[in-house]
matplotlib code that plots the C-alpha trace (Angstrom):
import matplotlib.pyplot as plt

x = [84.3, 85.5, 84.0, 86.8, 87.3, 83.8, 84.1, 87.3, 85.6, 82.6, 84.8, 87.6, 83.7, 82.1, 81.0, 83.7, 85.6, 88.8, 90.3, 93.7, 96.3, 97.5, 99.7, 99.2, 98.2, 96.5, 97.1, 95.0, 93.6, 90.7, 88.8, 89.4, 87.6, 90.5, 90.8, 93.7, 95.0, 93.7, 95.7, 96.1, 98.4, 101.0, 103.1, 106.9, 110.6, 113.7, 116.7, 120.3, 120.1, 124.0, 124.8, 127.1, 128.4, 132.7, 134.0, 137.9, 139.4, 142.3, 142.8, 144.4, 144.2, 142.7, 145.3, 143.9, 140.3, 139.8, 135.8, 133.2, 129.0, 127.9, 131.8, 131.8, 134.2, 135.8, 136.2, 139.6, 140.4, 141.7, 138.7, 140.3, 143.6, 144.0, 147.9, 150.1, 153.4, 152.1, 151.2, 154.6, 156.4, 153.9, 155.0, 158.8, 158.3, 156.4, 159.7, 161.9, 160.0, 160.4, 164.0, 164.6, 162.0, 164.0, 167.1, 166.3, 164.2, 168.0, 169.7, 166.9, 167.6, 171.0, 170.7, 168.5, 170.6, 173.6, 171.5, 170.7, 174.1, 175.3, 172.3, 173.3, 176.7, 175.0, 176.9, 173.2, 170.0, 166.5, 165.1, 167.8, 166.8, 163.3, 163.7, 165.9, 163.2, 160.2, 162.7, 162.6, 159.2, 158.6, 161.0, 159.2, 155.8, 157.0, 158.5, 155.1, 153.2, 155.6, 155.2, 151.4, 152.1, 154.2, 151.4, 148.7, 150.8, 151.6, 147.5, 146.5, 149.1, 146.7, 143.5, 145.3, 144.6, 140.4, 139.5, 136.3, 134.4, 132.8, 132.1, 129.5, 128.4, 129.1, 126.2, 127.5, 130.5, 131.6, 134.9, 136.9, 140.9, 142.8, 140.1, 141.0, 139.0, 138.9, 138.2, 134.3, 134.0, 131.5, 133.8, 131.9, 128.6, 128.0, 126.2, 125.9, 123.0, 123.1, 121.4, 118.3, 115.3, 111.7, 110.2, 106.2, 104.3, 100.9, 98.2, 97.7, 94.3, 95.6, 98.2, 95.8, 95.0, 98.7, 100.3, 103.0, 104.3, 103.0, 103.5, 103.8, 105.2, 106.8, 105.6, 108.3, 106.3, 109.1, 110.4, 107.4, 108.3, 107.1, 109.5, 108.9, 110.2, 112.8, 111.7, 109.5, 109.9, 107.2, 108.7, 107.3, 106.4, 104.4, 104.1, 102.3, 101.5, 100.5, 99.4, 100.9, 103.8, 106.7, 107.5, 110.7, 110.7, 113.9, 114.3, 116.8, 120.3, 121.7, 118.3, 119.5, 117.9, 117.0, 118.7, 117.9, 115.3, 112.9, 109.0, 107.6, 104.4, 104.4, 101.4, 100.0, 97.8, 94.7, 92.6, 91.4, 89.0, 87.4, 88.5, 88.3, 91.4, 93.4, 97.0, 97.6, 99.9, 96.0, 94.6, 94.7, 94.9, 94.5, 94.1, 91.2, 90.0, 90.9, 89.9, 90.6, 90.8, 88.0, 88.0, 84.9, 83.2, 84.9, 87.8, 85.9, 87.6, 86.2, 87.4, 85.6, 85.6, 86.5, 87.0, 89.9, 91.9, 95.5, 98.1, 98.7, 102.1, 101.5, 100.8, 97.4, 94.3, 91.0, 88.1, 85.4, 82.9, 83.0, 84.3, 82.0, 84.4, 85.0, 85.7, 89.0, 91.0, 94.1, 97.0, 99.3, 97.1, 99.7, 100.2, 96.6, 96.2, 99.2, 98.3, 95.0, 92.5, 88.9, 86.9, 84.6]
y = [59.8, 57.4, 57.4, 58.7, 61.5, 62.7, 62.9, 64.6, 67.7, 67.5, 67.9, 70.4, 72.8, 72.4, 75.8, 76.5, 79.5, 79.9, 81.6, 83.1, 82.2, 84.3, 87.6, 86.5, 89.1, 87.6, 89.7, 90.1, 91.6, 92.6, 91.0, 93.5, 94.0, 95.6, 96.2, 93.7, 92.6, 89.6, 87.7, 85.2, 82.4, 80.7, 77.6, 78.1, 77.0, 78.9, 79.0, 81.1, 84.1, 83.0, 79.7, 77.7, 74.3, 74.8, 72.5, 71.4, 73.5, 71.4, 67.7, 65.5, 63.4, 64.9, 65.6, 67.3, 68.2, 70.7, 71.2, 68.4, 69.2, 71.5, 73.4, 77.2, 78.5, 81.8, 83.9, 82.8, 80.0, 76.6, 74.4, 71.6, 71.1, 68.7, 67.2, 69.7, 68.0, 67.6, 71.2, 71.8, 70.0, 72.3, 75.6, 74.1, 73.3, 76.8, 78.6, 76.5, 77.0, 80.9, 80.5, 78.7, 81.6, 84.1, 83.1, 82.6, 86.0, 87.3, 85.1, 86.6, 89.8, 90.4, 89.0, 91.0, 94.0, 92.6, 92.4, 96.0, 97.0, 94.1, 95.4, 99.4, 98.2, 96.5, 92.9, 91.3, 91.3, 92.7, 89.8, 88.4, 91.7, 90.5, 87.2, 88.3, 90.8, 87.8, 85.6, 88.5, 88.9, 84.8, 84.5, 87.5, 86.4, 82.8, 84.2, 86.1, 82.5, 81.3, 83.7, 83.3, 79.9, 80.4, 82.3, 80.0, 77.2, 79.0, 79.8, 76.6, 75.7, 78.1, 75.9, 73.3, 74.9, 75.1, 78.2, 79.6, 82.7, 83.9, 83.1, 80.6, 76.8, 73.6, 72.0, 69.2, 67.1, 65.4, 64.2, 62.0, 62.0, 60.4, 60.3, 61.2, 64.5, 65.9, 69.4, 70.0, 67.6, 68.8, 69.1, 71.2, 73.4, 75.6, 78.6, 81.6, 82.0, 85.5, 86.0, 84.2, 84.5, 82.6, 81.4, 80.9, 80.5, 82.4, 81.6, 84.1, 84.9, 86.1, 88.4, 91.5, 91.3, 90.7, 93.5, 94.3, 95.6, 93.3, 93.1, 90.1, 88.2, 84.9, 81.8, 79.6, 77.0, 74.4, 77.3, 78.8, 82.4, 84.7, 87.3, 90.6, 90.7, 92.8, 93.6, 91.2, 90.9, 89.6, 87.6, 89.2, 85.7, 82.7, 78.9, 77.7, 74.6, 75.7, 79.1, 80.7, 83.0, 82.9, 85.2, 85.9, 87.3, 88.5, 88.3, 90.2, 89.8, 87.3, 85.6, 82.8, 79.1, 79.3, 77.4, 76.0, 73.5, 74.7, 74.7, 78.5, 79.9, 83.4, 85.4, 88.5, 91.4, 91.3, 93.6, 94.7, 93.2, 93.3, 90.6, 89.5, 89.2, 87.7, 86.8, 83.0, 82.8, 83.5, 80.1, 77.1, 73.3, 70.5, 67.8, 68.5, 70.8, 74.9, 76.9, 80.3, 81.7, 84.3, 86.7, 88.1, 90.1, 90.5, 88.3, 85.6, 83.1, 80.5, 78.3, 78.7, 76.9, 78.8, 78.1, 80.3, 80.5, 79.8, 82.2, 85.7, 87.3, 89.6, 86.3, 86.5, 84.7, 85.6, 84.5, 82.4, 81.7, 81.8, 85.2, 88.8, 92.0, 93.8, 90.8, 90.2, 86.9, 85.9, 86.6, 83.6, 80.4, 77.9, 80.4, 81.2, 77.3, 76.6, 80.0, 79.3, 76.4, 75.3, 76.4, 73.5]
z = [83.0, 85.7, 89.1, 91.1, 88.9, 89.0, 92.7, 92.7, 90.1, 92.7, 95.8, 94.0, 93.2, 95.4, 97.1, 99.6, 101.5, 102.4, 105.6, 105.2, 107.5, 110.6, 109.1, 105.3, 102.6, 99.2, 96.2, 94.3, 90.2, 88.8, 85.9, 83.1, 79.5, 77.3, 73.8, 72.9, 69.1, 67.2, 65.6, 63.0, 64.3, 61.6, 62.6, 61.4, 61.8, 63.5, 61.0, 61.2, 58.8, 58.5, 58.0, 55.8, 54.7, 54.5, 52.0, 50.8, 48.2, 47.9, 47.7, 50.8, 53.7, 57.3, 59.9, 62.2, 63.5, 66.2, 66.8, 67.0, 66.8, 69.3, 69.7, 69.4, 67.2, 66.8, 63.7, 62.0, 64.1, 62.5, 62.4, 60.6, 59.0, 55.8, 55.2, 53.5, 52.4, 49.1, 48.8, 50.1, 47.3, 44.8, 46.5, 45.9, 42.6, 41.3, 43.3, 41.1, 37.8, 38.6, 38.8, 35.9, 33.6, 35.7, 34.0, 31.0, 30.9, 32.2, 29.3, 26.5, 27.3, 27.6, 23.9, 23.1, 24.0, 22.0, 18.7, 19.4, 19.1, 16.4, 14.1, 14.8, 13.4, 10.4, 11.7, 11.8, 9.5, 10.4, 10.8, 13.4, 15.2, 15.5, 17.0, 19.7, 20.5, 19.8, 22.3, 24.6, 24.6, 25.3, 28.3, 30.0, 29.5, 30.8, 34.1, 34.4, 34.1, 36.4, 39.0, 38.8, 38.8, 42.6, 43.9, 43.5, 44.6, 47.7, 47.9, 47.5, 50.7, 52.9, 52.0, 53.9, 57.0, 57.2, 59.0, 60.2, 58.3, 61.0, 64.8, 65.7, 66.5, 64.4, 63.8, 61.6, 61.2, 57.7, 58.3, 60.1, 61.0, 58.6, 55.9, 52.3, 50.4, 47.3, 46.1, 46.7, 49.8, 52.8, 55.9, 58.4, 58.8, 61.3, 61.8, 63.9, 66.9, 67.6, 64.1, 63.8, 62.2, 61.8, 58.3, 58.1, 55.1, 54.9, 52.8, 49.7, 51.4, 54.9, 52.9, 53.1, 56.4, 57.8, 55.4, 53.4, 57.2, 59.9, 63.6, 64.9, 67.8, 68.0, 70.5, 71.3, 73.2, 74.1, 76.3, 76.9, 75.8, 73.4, 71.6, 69.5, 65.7, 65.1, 61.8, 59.2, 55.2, 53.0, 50.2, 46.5, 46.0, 45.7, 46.3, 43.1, 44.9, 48.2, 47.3, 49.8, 50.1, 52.9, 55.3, 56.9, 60.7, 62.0, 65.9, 68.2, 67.9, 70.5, 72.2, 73.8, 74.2, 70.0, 67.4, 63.7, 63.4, 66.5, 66.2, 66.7, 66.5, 64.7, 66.0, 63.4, 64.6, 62.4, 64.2, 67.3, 70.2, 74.0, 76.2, 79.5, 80.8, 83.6, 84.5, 83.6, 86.8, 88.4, 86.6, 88.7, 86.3, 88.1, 84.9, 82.7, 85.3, 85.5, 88.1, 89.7, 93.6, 93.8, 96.6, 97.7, 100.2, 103.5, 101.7, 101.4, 98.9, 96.7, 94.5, 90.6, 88.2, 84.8, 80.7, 79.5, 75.9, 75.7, 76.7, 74.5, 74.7, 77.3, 79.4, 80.1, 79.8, 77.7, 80.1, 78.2, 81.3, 84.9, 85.8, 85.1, 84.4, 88.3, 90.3, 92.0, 91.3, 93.4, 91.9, 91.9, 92.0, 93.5, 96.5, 97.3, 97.0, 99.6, 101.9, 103.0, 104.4, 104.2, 106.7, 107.5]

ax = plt.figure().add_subplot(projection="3d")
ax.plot(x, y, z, "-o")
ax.set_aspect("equal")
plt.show()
């Protein structure tokens, strides 16, 4: 430890008192033993419960691309359009073929209805009867294929215009304008944040203690917040090389600041324990060091130096030395800090 800093721990603890200044009020809490949850602690990943990978069902150049990574989209809107003359020509070309089966189902059978009468008059043979009919039969079976033929001509035109299942972000991009796909080719993936949900894998040992119905909270220490599962499902399975079987937490609908990829802790009551407690806003870090304001008698203040554990989700700090249950700690550390002197 260097020199200076050694003598800036010995001047930050050294015994002193603070006087408030004129018409200022500290507020303060008391140090409290309270039964709180334990918890086992599992690291884990945010993911979309919906999210998908929208690829071309038809084959053709990119014409037009209206979101980028990052956009919002909107249920049903055009995401990306893919060049439709030649699905044009198809359409043309199925409406054509249906004309043509269309006559000739009109041309079978209106001879088909002339045998009829020919063979009533005995003027044809049975078996002249029979191909009419067989011919009959053929030209209406081909205007069928024909027609089936027009629609999915005419569906295959609508997959030239990409549009968006449901509402939510694009997270990825595969395409450029102008570029050429085929059927099965990545465009765009998105997915959508008011749905998410955390995955953690637990060891098959910590299973009995979590449940088959855990509570648990989520940490989400890049924003410093902590969030109650909505609901939790234990998958009826395991890892057979990590022994351990994944968990899925579902959080609120619509909690902002979250999306796919982000680093979460997931926090599982195990049991229950006396702490003592304080607010973290009451804890005072100056480096290495952690402190508290401790008023006193006559409201006296001193400045103590403490050993806490990290946060729990309720925001507040198990005391590990430094502090005895009854005392009375300033409430917010950076005010108490700015409000008041040292008396010399």
């Amino acid at each position: 430890m260097g020199k200076k800093y050694r003598l800036a721990v010995a001047c930050l603890f050294t015994s002193v008192s603070v006087l408030a200044q004129a018409g200022e009020s500290l507020a303060t809490v008391p140090v409290q033993l309270r039964e709180v949850a334990q918890t086992y602690s599992a690291e884990g990943v945010v993911e979309a419960a919906r999210q998908s990978t929208v690829s071309a069902q038809i084959s053709g150049r990119v014409q037009e691309v209206n979101f980028d990574t990052g956009d919002k989209v909107k249920k049903g809107q055009i995401i990306l359009r893919i060049d439709e003359r030649e699905a044009d020509q198809a359409v043309a070309g199925s409406r054509a073929q249906v004309q043509q089966a269309q006559a000739a189902l009109q041309n079978a059978q209106l001879n088909y209805a002339r045998s009829l009468q020919l063979f009533g008059q005995k003027f044809i043979s049975q078996s002249a009867l029979d191909k009419a009919q067989s011919d009959y039969q053929v030209a209406q079976a081909q205007a069928a294929a024909s027609e089936a033929g027009e629609k999915q001509s005419a569906l295959a035109q609508s997959y030239t215009a990409v549009i968006a299942p449901y509402g939510g972000v694009v997270s990825a991009r595969m395409v450029e304008l102008g570029e050429m796909v085929m059927v099965g080719k990545p465009l765009m993936a998105g997915f959508d944040p008011s749905q998410m949900r955390v995955i953690v894998n637990v060891p098959q040992y910590k299973l009995a203690d979590i449940g088959q119905r855990p509570s648990v909270k989520i940490e989400i220490p890049s924003l410093s917040r902590w969030i109650k599962a909505a609901s939790v499902v234990v998958q009826p399975a395991a890892d057979a090389r990590t022994h351990s079987t994944q968990v899925k937490i579902s959080l609120p609908e619509n909690e902002s600041g979250l999306y796919p990829g982000m680093f979460v802790r997931a926090h599982f009551v195990v049991g229950k324990a006396s702490k003592l407690l304080i607010p973290g806003s009451a804890v005072a870090r100056r480096g290495e060091v952690v402190a508290v304001y401790v008023v006193g008698e006559k409201e006296a203040v001193s400045l103590r130096q403490v050993r806490v554990s990290e946060a729990t989700g309720e925001n507040e700090v198990e005391v590990l030395s430094g502090l005895v249950q009854g005392e009375r700690v300033a409430l917010d550390a950076i005010k108490a800090g700015m409000s008041f002197k040292l008396k010399k």
